[in-house]
Phi, psi and omega in degrees: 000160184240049193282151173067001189257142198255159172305126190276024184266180222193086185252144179033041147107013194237143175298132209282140167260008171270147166302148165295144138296172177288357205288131138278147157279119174265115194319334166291315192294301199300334147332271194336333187248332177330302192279013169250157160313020199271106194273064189235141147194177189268129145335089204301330223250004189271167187239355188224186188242010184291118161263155189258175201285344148355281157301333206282319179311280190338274185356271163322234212001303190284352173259358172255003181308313175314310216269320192259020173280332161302297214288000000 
């Protein structure tokens, strides 16, 4: 479990302070957002890849942005 563990993310330079979730970050998620605006990346000094549910939100929204603008 990942009880006691803070979000490993890194927003506009600042380490993220929510607790983790079960979600992880990965390098396909870190592409994926790369080219939209969104200033998130992982936290070299974090020992895990666990996000908390916020970013796991955030993520998800900017990578579903695309798909409902067809719709």
């Amino acid at each position: 479990s990942n009880a006691g563990q803070l979000c490993c993310l890194r927003e506009d330079g600042e380490r993220c302070g929510r607790a983790a979730g079960n979600a992880s970050f990965s390098k396909r998620i870190q592409k994926s957002i790369s080219q939209k605006k969104v200033k998130i990346e992982l936290d070299k000094s974090a020992r895990h890849l666990y996000i908390c549910d916020y970013h796991k939100n955030l993520i998800q929204s900017v990578r579903n942005r695309r798909k409902r603008k067809g719709s």
